[in-house]
C-alpha positions, 0 to 999 in steps of 0.5 A, spaced: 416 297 317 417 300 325 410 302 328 410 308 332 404 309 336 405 313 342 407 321 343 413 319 345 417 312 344 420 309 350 426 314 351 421 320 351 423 323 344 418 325 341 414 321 335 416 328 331 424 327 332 423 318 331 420 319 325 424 324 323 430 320 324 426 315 319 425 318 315 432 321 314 435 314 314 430 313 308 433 318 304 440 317 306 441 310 304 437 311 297 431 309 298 427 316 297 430 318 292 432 326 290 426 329 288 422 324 290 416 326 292 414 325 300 407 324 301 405 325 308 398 319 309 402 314 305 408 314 311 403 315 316 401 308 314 407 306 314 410 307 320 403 307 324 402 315 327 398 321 325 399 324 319 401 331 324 406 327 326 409 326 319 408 333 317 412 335 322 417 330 322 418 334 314 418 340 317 424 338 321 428 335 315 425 342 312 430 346 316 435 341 316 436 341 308 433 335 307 427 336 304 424 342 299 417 344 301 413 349 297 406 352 299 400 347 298 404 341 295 408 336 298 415 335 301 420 333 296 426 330 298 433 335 296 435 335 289 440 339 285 442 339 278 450 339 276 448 347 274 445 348 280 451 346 284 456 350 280 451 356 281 452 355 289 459 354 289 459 361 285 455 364 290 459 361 296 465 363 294 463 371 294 459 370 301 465 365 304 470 369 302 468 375 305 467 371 311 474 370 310 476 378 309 471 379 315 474 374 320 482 376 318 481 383 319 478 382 326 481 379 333 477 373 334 477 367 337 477 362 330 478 356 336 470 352 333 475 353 326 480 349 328 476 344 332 471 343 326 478 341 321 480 336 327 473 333 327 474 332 319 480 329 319 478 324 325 472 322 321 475 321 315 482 317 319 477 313 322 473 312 315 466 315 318 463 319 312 456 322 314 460 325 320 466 327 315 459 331 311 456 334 317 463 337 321 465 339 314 458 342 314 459 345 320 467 348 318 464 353 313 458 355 317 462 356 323 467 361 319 460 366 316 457 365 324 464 367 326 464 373 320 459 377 325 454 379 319 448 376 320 446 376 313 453 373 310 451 367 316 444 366 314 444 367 306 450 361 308 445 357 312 440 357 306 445 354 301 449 350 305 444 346 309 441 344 302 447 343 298 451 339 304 443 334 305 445 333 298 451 331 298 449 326 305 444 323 300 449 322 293 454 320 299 452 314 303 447 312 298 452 309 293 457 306 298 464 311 299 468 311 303 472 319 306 478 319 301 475 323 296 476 328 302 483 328 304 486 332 298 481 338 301 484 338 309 490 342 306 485 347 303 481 348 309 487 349 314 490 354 308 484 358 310 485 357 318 492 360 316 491 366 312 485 368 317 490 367 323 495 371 319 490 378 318 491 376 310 484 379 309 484 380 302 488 374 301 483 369 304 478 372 300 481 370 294 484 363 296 477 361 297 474 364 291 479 360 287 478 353 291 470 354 291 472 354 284 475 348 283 471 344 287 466 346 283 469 343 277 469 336 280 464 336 287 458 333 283 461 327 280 467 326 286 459 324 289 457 320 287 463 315 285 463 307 286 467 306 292 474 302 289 475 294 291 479 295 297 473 299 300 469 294 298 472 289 300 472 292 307 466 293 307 463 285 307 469 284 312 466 289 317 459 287 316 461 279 317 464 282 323 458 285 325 453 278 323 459 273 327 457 278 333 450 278 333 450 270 332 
C-alpha cells in the first residue's frame, strides 16, 4: 500500500483529496465492501497519514454518497437493501417528476439536459461505465437544479448522491460493461422532449411511470456478470495494456 506522508503530494493536492481518491478506488473495485465498516487508524496505518487525514478523506466520501456516517460511530461504506432502492425510486419519481412539470411550464435554458445525455451516450459508445454512472447522475440532478426549487433539488441531492455511489460500487466491482443502459437513453431524451414541448403534466407522468419501471429491475441489472464477448474484451485490453508497458 502507497505511504502519503506529506500535507501535500508532489502535485499540491491535499493529502485529504489522495486519500480520498484511495479510498473510493477501494470501494469501487470491491475491496471495501457495501456495509463494510471504514475504521479511520487502521487506514491511517495503511496509507502512512494522520488519522485527521482519514477522517476527512471520510467526510469527503460523505458528501459524495459514498459513505454513511452517524454521530459517534464509524463511517460505513454506502449499502442499500433492494427495499430501500424501490423506496427511493418511489420517492424520485414524485420529486423527479415534479422537476419535470416545474421546468415544462417554465422558459428556460435545459442546454445542461441535453449535454448531460450526450455525455451518457458518448461514455456509454466508448464503453466507459464509471463515467456513464456519473453523467447519468449528473442528468437527473441537473433537471431538479433546473426546477428552481430549492428543496426538490436538495431532497434529490440526499437520494441521489446515495444511490448512484451504490450503484458506482455494485457496477465496477463486478466487471460490466455500459449495455445495460442503452435502452434507458430513449427514456432520458423522451423526457427532454416533453419539457421542450411545455407537457408539464405529461412529464410528470412519464417520469413517474419510467422511475417505476426501472425500480423493477435496477438492483439486479447491477450487479450482472458481464457477458463473454466482454470478457473477452476485457483480457484483449488489459494484454494491450501489459504489451505497452514491456
Amino acid at each position: 500500500m502507497k505511504k502519503i506522508a506529506a500535507v501535500h503530494d508532489a502535485s499540491g493536492v491535499l493529502v485529504k483529496d489522495t486519500v480520498a481518491d484511495h479510498l473510493r478506488a477501494e470501494i469501487a473495485s470491491g475491496a471495501l465492501r457495501p456495509g463494510v465498516r471504514i475504521v479511520e487508524g487502521a487506514w491511517a496505518r495503511k496509507f502512512g497519514v494522520a488519522q485527521a487525514s482519514i477522517r476527512e478523506a471520510i467526510n469527503l466520501l460523505a458528501q459524495e454518497g459514498f459513505v454513511t456516517k452517524a454521530s459517534g460511530r464509524s463511517a460505513r461504506v454506502v449499502n442499500l437493501t433492494e427495499q430501500d432502492v424501490l423506496q427511493i425510486y418511489e420517492m424520485r419519481g414524485a420529486l423527479e417528476g415534479l422537476a419535470a412539470r416545474l421546468l415544462a411550464t417554465r422558459s428556460l435554458d435545459i442546454g445542461p439536459l441535453e449535454q448531460a445525455l450526450d455525455m451518457m451516450r458518448r461514455a456509454s459508445k466508448e464503453r466507459r461505465p464509471a463515467e456513464l454512472i456519473d453523467t447519468d447522475l449528473k442528468f437527473h440532478l441537473e433537471l431538479c437544479r433546473l426546477s428552481n426549487n430549492p428543496h426538490v433539488f436538495d431532497h434529490a441531492r440526499k437520494l441521489l448522491l446515495p444511490l448512484f455511489a451504490f450503484v458506482r460500487i455494485r457496477v465496477l466491482s463486478s466487471g460490466q460493461d455500459t449495455s445495460v443502459w442503452g435502452k434507458d437513453f430513449e427514456a432520458h431524451q423522451r423526457i427532454v422532449d416533453l419539457i421542450k414541448e411545455g407537457q408539464g403534466e405529461i412529464a410528470e407522468a412519464y417520469v413517474q411511470r419510467i422511475m417505476a419501471r426501472f425500480a423493477s429491475t435496477a438492483y439486479d441489472n447491477w450487479e450482472k456478470k458481464p457477458t463473454a464477448a466482454v470478457r473477452v474484451r476485457a483480457a484483449a485490453s488489459q494484454a494491450k495494456k501489459k504489451s505497452k508497458v514491456k
